[in-house]
N, C-alpha and C positions, 0 to 999 in steps of 0.2 A: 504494500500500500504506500503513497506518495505520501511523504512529509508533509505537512500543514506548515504556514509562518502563520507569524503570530504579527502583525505590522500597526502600529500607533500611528492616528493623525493626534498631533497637538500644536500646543501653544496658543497665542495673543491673537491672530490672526481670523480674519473669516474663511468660511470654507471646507473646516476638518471633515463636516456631514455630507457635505457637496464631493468632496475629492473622495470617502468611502460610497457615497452613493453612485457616482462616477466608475466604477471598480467594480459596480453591482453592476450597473447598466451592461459594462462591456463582458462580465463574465457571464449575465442572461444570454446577452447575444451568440455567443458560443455555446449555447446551448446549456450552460451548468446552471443548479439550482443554487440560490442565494434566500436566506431567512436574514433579515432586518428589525432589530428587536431596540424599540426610542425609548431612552429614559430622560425624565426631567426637563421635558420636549414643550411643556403646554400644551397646547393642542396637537401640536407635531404636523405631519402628514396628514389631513384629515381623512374619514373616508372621503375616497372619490372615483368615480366611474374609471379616470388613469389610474388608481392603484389598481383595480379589478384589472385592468386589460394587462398589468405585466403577470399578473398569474398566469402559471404556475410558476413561473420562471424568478419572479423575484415577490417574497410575502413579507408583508411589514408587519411588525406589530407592537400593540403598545398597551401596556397593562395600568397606567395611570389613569386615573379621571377627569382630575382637575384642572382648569385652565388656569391657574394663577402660578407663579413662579414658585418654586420649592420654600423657600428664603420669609413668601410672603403668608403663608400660611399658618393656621392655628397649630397649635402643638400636636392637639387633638386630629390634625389633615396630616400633620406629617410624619406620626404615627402611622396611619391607616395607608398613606400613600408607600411610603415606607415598607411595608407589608407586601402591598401590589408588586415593584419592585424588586423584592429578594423572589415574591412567584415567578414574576417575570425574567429573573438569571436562573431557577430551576427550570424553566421550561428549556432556557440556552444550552445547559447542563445536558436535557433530554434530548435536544436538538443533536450536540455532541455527539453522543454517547451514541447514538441511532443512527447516527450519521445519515443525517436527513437534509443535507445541503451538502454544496461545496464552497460557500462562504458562507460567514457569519459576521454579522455585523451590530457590533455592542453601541450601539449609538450613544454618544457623550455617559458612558460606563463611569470614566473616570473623574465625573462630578458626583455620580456615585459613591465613590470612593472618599471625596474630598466633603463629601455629606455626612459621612461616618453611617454609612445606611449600610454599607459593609467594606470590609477589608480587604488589602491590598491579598492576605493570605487566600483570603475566599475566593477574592476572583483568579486568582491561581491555579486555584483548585479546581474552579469549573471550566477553565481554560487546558489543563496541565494532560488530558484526556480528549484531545481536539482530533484524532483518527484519522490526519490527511485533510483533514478542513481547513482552509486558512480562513481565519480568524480576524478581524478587523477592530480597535478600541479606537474610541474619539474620545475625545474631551480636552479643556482645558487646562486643566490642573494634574502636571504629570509627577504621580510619589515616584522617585529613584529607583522605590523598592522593585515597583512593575518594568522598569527598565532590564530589570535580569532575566527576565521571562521573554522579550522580545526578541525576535528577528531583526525585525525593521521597524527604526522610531524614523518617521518625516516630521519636521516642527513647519508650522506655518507659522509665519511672522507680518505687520503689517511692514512694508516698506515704506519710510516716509519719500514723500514725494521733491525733488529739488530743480525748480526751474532751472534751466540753461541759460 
């Protein structure tokens, strides 16, 4: 069976969901299945008639409810979303493990992380059992610690702009 990478988008920049969603688009076209799993998204991708039509080739999905940002939330929302969340990296786990794609894609995972909704060990763990899947993290906020688990870290950065 083929080795899986494990590849980071991060940093300051815009883009990290764009350039994994990018990565999805071109490995549907080739025909491989891809699962796309938003965390901490707001509303994310909503449903829409275009997420339907990249089935089967590429399935989003998103286990939070709420439209308001994680940060702005009752204790009591970010408890319960919190919950949604660790359901939603045991399905990634199951995803894994069945090998039911040939990407995966942890959408902004590692605000997750930086949430303390779970740790750097955990997502290790649901990663560490990847069976030829390459694997995709986004986020922001990159711990060092998930640096040892990668293949490939790309940082996106903004460039400032310098007239001529």
């Amino acid at each position: 069976m083929a080795q899986g990478k494990i590849t980071i988008f991060s940093g300051n920049g815009r883009g990290k969901s764009s350039a994994a969603f990018g990565r999805a688009l071109t490995r549907a076209s080739q025909g491989e299945r891809t699962v796309i799993i938003q965390f901490l998204k707001g509303s994310g991708m909503a449903e829409s008639a275009f997420l339907k039509r990249l089935e089967p080739e590429i399935k989003l999905f998103r286990f939070e409810k709420c439209l308001r940002d994680y940060q702005d939330r009752s204790e009591q929302e970010r408890r319960e979303e919190a919950e949604k969340i660790r359901n939603g990296l045991q399905f990634a786990r199951k995803v894994l493990s069945a090998g039911q794609c040939d990407l995966l894609v942890l959408d902004e995972v590692l605000e997750v992380i930086s949430n303390n909704i779970i740790s750097v060990e955990q997502l290790r763990e649901i990663c560490k059992d990847h069976r030829g899947v390459d694997v995709i993290l986004t986020g922001k906020h990159l711990d060092p610690e998930i640096c040892t688990f990668a293949d490939e870290i790309l940082e996106i950065s903004p460039v400032p702009f310098k007239a001529f």
